[in-house]
Every structure is written in structure tokens, then in C-alpha cells.
Chimera marker file (.cmm) of the C-alpha trace (Angstrom):
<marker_set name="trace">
<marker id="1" x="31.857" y="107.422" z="71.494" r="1" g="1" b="0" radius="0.5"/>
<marker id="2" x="31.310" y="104.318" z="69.917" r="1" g="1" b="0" radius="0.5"/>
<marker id="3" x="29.074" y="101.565" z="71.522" r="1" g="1" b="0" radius="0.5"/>
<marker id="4" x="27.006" y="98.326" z="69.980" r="1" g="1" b="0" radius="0.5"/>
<marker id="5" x="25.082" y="96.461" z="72.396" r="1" g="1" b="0" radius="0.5"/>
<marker id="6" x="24.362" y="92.854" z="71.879" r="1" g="1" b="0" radius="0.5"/>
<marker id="7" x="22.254" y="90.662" z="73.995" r="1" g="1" b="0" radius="0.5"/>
<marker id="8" x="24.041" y="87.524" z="75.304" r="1" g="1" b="0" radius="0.5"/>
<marker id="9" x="22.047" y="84.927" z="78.348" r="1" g="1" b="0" radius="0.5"/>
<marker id="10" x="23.726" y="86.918" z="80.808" r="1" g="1" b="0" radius="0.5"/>
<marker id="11" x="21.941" y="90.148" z="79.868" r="1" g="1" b="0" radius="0.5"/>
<marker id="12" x="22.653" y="93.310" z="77.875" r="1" g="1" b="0" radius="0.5"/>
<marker id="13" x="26.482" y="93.646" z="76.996" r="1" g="1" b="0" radius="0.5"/>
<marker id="14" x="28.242" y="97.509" z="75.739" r="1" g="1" b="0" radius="0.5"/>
<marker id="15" x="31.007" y="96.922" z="73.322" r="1" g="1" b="0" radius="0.5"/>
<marker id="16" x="33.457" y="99.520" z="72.426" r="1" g="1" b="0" radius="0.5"/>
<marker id="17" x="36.781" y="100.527" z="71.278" r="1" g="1" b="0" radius="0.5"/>
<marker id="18" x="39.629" y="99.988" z="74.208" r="1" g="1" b="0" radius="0.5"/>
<marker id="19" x="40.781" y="103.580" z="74.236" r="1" g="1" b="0" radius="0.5"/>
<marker id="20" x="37.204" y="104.481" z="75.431" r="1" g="1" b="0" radius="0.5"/>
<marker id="21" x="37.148" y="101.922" z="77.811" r="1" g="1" b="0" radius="0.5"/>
<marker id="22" x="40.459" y="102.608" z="79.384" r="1" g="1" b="0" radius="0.5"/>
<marker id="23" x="39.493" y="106.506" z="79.426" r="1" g="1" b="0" radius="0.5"/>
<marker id="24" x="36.367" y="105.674" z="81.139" r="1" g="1" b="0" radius="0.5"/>
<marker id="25" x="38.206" y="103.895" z="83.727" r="1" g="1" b="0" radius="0.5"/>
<marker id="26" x="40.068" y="106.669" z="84.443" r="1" g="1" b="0" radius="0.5"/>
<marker id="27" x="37.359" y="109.002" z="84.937" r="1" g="1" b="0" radius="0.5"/>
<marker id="28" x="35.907" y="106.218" z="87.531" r="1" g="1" b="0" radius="0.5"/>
<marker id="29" x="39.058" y="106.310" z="89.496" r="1" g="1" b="0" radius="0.5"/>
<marker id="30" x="39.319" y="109.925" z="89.389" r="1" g="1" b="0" radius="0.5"/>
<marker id="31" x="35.723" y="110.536" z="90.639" r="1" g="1" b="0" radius="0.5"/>
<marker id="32" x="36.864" y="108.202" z="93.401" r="1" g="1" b="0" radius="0.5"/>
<marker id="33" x="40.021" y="109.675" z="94.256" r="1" g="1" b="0" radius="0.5"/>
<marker id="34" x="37.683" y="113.320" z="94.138" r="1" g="1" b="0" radius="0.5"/>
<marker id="35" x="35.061" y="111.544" z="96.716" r="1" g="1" b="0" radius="0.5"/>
<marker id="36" x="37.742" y="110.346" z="99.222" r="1" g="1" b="0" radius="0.5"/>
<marker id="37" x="39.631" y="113.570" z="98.939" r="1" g="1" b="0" radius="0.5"/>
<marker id="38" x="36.165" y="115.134" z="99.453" r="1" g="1" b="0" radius="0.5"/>
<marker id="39" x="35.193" y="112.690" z="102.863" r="1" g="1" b="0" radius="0.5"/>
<marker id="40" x="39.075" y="113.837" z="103.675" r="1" g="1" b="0" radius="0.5"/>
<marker id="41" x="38.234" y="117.279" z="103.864" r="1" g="1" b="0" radius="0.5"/>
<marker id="42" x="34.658" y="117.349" z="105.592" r="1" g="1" b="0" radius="0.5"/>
<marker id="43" x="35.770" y="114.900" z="107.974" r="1" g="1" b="0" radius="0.5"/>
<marker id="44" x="38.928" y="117.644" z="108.621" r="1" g="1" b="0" radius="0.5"/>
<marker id="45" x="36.562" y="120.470" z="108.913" r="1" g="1" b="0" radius="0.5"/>
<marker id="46" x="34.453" y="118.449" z="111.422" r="1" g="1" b="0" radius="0.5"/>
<marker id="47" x="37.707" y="117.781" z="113.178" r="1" g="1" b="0" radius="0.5"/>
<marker id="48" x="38.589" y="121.378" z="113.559" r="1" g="1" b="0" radius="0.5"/>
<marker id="49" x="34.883" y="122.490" z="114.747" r="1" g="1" b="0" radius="0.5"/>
<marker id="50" x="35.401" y="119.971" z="117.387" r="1" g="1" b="0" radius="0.5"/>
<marker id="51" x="38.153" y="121.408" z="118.694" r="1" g="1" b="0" radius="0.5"/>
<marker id="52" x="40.915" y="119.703" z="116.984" r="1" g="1" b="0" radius="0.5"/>
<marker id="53" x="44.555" y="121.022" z="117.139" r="1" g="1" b="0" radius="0.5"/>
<marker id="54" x="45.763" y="123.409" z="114.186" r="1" g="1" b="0" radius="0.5"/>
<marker id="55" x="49.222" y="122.899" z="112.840" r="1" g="1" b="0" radius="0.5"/>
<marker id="56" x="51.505" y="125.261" z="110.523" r="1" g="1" b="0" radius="0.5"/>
<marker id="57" x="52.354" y="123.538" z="107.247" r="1" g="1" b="0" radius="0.5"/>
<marker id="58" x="55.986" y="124.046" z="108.041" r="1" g="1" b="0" radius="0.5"/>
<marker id="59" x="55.616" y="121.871" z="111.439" r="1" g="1" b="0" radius="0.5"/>
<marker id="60" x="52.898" y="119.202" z="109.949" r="1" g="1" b="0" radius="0.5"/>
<marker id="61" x="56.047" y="119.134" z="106.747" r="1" g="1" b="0" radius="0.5"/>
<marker id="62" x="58.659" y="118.879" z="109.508" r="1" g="1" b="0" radius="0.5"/>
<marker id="63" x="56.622" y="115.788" z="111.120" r="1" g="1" b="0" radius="0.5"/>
<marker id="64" x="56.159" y="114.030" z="107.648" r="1" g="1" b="0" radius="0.5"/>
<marker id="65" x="60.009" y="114.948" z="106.919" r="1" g="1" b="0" radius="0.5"/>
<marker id="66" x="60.711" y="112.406" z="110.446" r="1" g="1" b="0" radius="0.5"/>
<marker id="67" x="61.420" y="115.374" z="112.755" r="1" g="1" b="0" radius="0.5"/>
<marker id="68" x="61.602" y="114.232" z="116.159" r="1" g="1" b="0" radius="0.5"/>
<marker id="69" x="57.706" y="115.259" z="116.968" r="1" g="1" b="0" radius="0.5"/>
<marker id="70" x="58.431" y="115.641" z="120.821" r="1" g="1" b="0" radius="0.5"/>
<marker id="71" x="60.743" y="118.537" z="120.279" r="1" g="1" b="0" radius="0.5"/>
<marker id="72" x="59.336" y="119.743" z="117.299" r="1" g="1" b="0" radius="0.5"/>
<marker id="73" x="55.571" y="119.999" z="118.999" r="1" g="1" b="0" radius="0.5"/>
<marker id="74" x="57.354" y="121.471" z="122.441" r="1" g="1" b="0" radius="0.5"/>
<marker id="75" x="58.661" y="124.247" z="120.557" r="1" g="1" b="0" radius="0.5"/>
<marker id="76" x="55.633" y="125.114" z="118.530" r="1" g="1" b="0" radius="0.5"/>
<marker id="77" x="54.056" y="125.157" z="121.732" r="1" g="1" b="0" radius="0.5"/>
<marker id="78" x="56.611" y="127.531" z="123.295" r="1" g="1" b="0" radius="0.5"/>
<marker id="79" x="57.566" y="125.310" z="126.446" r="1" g="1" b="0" radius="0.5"/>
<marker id="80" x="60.945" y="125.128" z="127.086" r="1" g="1" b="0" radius="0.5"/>
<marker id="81" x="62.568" y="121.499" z="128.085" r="1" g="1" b="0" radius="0.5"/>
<marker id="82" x="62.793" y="122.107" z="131.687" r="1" g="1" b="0" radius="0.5"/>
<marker id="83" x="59.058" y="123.536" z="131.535" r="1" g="1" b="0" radius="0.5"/>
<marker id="84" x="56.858" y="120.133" z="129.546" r="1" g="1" b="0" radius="0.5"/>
<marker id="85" x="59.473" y="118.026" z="131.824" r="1" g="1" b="0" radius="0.5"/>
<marker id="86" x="57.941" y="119.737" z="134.869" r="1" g="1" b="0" radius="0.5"/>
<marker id="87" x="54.352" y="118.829" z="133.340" r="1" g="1" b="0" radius="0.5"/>
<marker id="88" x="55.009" y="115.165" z="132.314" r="1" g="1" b="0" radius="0.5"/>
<marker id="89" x="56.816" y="114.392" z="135.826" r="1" g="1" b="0" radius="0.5"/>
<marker id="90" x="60.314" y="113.743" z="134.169" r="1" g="1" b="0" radius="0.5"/>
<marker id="91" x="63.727" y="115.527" z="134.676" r="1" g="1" b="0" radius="0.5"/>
<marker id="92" x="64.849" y="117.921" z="131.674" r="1" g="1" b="0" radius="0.5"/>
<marker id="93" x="67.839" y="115.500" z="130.904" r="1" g="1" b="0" radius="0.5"/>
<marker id="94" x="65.659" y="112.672" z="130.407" r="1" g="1" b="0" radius="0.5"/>
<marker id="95" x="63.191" y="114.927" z="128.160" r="1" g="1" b="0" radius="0.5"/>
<marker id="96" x="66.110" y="115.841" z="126.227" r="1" g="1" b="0" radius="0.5"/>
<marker id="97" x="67.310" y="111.791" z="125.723" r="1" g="1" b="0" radius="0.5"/>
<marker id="98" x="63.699" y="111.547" z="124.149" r="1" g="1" b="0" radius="0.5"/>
<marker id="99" x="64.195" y="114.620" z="121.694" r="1" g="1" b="0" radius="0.5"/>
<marker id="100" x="67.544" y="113.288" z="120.499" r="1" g="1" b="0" radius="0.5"/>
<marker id="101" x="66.559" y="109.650" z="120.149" r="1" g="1" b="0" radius="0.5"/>
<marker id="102" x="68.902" y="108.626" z="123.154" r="1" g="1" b="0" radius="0.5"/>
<marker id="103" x="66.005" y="107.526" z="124.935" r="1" g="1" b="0" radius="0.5"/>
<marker id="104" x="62.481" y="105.653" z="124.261" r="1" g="1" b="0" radius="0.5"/>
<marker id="105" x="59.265" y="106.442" z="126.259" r="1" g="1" b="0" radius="0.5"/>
<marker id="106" x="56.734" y="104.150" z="127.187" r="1" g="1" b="0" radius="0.5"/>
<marker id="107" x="53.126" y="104.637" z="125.995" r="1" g="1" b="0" radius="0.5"/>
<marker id="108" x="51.859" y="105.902" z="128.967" r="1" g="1" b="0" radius="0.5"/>
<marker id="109" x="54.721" y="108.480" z="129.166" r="1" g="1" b="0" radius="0.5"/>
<marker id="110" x="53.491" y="109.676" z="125.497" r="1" g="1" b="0" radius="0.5"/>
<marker id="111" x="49.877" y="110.053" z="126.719" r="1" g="1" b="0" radius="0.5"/>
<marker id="112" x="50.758" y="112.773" z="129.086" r="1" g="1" b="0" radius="0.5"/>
<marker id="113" x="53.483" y="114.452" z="126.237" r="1" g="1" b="0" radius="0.5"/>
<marker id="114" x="50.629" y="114.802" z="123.918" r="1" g="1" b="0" radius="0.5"/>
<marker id="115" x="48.080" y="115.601" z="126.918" r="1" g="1" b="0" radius="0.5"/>
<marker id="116" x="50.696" y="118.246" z="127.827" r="1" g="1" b="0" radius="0.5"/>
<marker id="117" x="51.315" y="119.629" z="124.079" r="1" g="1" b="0" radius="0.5"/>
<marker id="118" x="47.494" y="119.151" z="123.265" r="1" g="1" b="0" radius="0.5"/>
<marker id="119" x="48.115" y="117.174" z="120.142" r="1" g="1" b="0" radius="0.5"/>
<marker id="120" x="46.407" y="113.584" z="119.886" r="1" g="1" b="0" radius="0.5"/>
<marker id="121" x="48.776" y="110.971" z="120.763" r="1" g="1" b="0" radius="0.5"/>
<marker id="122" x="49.009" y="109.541" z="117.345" r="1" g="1" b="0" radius="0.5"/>
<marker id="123" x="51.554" y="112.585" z="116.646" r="1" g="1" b="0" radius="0.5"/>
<marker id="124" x="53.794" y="111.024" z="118.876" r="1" g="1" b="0" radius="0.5"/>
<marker id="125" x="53.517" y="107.791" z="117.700" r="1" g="1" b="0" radius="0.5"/>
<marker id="126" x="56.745" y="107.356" z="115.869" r="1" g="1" b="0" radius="0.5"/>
<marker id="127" x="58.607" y="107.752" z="119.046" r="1" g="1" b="0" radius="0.5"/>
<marker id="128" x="56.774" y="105.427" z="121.419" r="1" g="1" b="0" radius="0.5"/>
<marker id="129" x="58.079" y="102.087" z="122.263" r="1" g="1" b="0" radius="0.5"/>
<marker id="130" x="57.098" y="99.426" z="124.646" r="1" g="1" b="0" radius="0.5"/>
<marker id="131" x="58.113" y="99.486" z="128.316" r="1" g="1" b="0" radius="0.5"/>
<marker id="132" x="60.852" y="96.826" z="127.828" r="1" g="1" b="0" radius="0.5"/>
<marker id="133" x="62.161" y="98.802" z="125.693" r="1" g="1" b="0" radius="0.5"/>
<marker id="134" x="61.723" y="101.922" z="127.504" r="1" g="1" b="0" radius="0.5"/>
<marker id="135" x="63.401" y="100.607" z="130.187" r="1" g="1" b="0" radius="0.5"/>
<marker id="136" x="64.883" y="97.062" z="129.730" r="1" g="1" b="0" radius="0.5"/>
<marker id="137" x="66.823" y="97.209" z="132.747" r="1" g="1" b="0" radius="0.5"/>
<marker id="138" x="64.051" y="97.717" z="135.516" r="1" g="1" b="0" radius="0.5"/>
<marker id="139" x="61.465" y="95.536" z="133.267" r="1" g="1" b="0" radius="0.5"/>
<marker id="140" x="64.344" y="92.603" z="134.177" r="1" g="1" b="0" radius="0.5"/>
<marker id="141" x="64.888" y="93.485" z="137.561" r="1" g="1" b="0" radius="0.5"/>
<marker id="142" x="61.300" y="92.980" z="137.818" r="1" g="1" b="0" radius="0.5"/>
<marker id="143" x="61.164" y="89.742" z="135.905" r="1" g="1" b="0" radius="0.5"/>
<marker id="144" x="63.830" y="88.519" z="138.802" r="1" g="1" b="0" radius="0.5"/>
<marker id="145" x="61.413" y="89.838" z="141.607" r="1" g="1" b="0" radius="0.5"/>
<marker id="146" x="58.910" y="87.631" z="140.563" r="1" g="1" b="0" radius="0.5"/>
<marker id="147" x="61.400" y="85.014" z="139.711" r="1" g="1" b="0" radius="0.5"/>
<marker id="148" x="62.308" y="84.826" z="142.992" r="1" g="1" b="0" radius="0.5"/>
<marker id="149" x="58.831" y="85.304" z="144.668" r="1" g="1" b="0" radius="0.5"/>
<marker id="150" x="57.838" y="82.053" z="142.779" r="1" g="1" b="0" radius="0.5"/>
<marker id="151" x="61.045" y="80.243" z="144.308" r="1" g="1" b="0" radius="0.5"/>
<marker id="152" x="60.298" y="81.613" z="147.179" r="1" g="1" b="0" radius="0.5"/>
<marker id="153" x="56.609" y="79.575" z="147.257" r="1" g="1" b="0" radius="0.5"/>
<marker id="154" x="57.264" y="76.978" z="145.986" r="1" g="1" b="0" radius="0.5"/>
<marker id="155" x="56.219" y="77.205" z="142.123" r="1" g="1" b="0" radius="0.5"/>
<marker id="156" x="58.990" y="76.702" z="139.391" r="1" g="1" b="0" radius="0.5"/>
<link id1="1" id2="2" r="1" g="1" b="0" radius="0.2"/>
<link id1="2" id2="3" r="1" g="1" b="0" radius="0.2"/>
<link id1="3" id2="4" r="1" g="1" b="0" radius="0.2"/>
<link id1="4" id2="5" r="1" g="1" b="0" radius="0.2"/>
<link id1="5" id2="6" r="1" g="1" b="0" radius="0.2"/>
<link id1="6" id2="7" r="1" g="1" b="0" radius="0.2"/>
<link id1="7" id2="8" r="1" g="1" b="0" radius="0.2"/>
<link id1="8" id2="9" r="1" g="1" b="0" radius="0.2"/>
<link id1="9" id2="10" r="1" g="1" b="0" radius="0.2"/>
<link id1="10" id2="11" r="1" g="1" b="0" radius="0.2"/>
<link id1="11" id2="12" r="1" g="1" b="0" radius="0.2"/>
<link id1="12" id2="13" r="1" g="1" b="0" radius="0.2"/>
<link id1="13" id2="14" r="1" g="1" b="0" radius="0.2"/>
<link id1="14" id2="15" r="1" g="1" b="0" radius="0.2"/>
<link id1="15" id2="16" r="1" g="1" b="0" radius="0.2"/>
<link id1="16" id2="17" r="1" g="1" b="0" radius="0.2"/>
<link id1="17" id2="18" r="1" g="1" b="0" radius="0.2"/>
<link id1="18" id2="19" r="1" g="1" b="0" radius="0.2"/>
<link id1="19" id2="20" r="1" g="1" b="0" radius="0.2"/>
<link id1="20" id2="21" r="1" g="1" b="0" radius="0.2"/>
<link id1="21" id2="22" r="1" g="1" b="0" radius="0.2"/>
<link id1="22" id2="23" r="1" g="1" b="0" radius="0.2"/>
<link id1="23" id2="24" r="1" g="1" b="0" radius="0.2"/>
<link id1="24" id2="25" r="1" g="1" b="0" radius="0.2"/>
<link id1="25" id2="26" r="1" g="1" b="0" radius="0.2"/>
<link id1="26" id2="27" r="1" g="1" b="0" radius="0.2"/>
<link id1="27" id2="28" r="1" g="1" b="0" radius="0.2"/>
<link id1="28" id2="29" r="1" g="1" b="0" radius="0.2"/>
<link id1="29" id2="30" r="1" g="1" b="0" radius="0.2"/>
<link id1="30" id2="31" r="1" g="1" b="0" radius="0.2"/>
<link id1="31" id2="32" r="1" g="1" b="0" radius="0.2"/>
<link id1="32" id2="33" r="1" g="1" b="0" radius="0.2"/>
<link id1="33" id2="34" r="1" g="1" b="0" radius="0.2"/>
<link id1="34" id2="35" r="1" g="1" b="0" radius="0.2"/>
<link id1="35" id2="36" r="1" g="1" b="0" radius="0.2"/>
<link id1="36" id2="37" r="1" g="1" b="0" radius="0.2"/>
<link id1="37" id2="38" r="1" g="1" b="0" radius="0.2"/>
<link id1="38" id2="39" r="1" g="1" b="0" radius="0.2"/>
<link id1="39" id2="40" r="1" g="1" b="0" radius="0.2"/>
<link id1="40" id2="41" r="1" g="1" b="0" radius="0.2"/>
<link id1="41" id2="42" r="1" g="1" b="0" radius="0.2"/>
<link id1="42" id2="43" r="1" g="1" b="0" radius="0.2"/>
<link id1="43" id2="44" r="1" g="1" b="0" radius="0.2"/>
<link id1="44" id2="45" r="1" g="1" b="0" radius="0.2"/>
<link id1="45" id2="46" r="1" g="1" b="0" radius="0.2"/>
<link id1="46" id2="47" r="1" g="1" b="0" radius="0.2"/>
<link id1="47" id2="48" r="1" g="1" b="0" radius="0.2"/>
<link id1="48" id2="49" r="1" g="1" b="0" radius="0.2"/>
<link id1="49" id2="50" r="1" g="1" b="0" radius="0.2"/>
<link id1="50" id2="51" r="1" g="1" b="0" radius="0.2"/>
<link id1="51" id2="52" r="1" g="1" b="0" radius="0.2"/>
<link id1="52" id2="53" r="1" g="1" b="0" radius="0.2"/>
<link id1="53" id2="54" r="1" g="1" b="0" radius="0.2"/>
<link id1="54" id2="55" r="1" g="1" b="0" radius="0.2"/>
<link id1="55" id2="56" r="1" g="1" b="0" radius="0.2"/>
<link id1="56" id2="57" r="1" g="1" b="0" radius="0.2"/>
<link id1="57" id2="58" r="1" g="1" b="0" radius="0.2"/>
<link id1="58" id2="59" r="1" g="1" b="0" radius="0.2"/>
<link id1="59" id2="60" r="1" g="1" b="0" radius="0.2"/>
<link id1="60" id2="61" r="1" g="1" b="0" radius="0.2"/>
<link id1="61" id2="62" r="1" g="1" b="0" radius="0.2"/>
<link id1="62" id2="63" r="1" g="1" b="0" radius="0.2"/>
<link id1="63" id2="64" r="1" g="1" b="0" radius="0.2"/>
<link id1="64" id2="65" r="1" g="1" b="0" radius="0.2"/>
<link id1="65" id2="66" r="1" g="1" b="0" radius="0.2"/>
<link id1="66" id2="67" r="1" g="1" b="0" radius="0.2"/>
<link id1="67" id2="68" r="1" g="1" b="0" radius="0.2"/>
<link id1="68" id2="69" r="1" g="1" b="0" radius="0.2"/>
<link id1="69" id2="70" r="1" g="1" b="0" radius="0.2"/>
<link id1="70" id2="71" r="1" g="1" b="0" radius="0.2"/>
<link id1="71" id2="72" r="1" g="1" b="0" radius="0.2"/>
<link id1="72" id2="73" r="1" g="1" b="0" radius="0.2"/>
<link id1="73" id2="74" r="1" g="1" b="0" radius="0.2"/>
<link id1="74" id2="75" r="1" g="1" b="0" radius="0.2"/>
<link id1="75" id2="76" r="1" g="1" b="0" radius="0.2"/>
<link id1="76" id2="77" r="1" g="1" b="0" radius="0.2"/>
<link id1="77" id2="78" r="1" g="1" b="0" radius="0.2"/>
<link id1="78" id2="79" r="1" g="1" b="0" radius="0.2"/>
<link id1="79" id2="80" r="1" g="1" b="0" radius="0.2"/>
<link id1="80" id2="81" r="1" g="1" b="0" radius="0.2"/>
<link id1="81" id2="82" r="1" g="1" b="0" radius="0.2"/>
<link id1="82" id2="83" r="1" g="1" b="0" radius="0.2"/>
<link id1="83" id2="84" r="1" g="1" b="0" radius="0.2"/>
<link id1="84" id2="85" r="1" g="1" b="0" radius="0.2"/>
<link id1="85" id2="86" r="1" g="1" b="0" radius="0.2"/>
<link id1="86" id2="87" r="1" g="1" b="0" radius="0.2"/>
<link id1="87" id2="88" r="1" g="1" b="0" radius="0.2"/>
<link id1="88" id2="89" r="1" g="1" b="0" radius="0.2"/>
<link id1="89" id2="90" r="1" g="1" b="0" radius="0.2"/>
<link id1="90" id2="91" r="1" g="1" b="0" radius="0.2"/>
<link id1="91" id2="92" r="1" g="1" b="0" radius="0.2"/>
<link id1="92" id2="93" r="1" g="1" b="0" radius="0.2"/>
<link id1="93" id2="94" r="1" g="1" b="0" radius="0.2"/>
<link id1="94" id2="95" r="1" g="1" b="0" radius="0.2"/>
<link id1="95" id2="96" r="1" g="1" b="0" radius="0.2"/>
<link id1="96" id2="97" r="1" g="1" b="0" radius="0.2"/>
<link id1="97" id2="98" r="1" g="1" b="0" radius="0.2"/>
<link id1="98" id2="99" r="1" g="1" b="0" radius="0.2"/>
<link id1="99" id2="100" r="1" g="1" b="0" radius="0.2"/>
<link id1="100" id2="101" r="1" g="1" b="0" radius="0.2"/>
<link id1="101" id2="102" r="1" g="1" b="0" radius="0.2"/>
<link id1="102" id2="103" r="1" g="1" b="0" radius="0.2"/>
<link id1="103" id2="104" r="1" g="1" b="0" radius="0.2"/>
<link id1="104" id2="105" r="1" g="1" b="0" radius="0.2"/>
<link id1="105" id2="106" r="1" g="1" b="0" radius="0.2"/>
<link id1="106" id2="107" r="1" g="1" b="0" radius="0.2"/>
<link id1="107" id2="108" r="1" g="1" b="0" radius="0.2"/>
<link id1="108" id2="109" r="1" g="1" b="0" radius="0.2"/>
<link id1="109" id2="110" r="1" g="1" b="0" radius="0.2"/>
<link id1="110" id2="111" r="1" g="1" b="0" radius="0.2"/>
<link id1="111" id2="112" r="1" g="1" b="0" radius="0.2"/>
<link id1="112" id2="113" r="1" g="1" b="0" radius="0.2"/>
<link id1="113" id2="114" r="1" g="1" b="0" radius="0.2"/>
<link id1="114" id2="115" r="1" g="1" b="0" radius="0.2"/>
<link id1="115" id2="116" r="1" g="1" b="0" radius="0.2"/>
<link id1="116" id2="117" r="1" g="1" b="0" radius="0.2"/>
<link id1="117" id2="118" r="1" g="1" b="0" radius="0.2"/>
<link id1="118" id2="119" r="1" g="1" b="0" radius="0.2"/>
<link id1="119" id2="120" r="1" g="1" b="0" radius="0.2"/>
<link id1="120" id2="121" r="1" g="1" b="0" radius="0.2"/>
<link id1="121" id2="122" r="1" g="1" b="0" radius="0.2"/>
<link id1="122" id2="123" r="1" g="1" b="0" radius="0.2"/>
<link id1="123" id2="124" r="1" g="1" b="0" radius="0.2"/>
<link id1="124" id2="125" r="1" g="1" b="0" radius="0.2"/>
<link id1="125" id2="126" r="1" g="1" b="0" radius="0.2"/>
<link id1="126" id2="127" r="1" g="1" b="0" radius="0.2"/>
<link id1="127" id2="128" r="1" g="1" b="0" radius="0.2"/>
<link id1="128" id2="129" r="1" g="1" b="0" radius="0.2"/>
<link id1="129" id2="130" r="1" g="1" b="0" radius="0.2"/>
<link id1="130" id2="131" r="1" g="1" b="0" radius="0.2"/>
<link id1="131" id2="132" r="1" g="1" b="0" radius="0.2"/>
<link id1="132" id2="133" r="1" g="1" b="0" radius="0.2"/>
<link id1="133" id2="134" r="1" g="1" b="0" radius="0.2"/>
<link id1="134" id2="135" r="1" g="1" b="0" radius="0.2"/>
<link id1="135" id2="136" r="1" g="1" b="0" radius="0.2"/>
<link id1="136" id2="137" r="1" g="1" b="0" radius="0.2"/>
<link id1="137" id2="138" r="1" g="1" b="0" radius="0.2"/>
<link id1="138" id2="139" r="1" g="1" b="0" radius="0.2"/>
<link id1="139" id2="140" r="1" g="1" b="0" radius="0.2"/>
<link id1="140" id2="141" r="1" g="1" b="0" radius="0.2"/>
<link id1="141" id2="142" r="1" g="1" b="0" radius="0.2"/>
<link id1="142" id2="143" r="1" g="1" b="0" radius="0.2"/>
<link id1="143" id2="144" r="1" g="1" b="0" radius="0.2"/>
<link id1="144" id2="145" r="1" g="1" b="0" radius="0.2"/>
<link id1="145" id2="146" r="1" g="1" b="0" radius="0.2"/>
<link id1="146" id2="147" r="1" g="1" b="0" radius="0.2"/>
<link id1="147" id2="148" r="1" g="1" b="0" radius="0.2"/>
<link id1="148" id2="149" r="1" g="1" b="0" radius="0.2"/>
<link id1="149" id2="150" r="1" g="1" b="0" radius="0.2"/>
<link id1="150" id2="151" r="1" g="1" b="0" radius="0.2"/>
<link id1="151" id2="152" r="1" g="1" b="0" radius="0.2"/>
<link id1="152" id2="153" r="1" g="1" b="0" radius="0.2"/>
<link id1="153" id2="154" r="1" g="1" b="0" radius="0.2"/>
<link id1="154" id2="155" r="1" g="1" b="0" radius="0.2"/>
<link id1="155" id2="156" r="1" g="1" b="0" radius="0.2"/>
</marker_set>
């Protein structure tokens, strides 16, 4: 490798050909990529001593692949739908909405899911909605309790 230095007012300067520059560079960014991959894996292995759940490659492929993770984590588990349903405090048809996308839950219905299949919530996360959309119907019956409440006292 090549290098002059020259002194300029702002201090000592390294000049060198652009191919060793640019490899240089990309032995920085490598050594990065290595350190995060490296705080990746302690931080896993810290993860797992705690306690943290394990999961096959084929499931944790099936989750990346969009799999729906409520079904997918229910049958790693073993439970069958009528069993989680029973755990959760939801009938097996409406369980079975949420595993083929004909239904949304609400957050708190996902907390208990992943409670139930021992997973952290953020598993579920692709699947949880918010409670109007959960369930648009009583979320405006609601709206026209209140609605009418109001009237009802006087405010407008």
C-alpha cells in the first residue's frame, strides 16, 4: 500500500490510490457488519439463558415466509383449535376466523394467544389490529351509547 502524508492547517492528511481507499472501506463496513452480527448473537444467547422460546428453522422460515403465526405457533405447540380457544376465552370458530384471516383480534386478545403459546407477543404482531377493526360493529354501537348519553344530558 501506497500512502504520502502531507501536512495541511487542518492537521496530518494520508493520500493514496482510490482502489486502496475503496478496499479499506470495505473492510470498515465488514468489521461492522461482523460486530453487529456478533451483538446479534450474544444478545440471542442471553435471550435463550433467560428463558426465551426456541423455534425450529422450518417454523421461524414459515413465519418470515407470512404464515399465519397463530396457527402456525398453535400447531408447533400441539394444541388443537378447540383446546388454545378454551385458554384464550374464545369459541373454536372464532379461533379459526383468526387462522384464516377472516377475522382480526384486538391487542389484548393477542396478549393472551402469545401468553397461551409462550411466544412474545411480537410473533403475533402481523395479525393484530386495533379494536375498531376487530370489531367495528360493537366499537359503533358503543360510539351511539355515548352519543346518546350526551343527548341525554344535555351536551352536544
Amino acid at each position: 500500500m501506497k500512502v504520502r502524508f502531507e501536512t495541511t492547517p487542518d492537521g496530518d492528511m494520508a493520500i493514496m490510490e482510490r482502489a486502496e481507499y475503496e478496499r479499506l472501506v470495505a473492510l470498515v463496513a465488514e468489521a461492522e457488519e461482523n460486530a453487529g452480527t456478533a451483538r446479534l448473537v450474544a444478545q440471542a444467547r442471553k435471550d435463550i439463558a433467560e428463558g426465551a422460546p426456541l423455534l425450529p428453522l422450518e417454523v421461524a422460515d414459515a413465519l418470515a415466509n407470512g404464515k399465519n403465526p397463530i396457527r402456525l405457533l398453535r400447531e408447533f405447540r400441539g394444541f388443537k383449535q378447540v383446546e388454545l380457544a378454551s385458554m384464550i376465552g374464545i369459541t373454536q370458530g372464532y379461533l379459526s376466523d383468526l387462522e384464516n384471516g377472516k377475522r382480526k383480534g384486538t391487542l389484548e386478545l393477542h396478549q393472551e394467544t402469545a401468553r397461551a403459546l409462550g411466544v412474545p407477543l411480537d410473533l403475533l404482531a402481523p395479525v393484530i389490529v386495533s379494536e375498531q377493526e376487530a370489531n367495528p360493529a360493537r366499537v359503533a354501537k358503543r360510539r351511539q351509547i355515548i352519543a346518546k348519553m350526551r343527548r341525554q344530558r344535555g351536551f352536544r
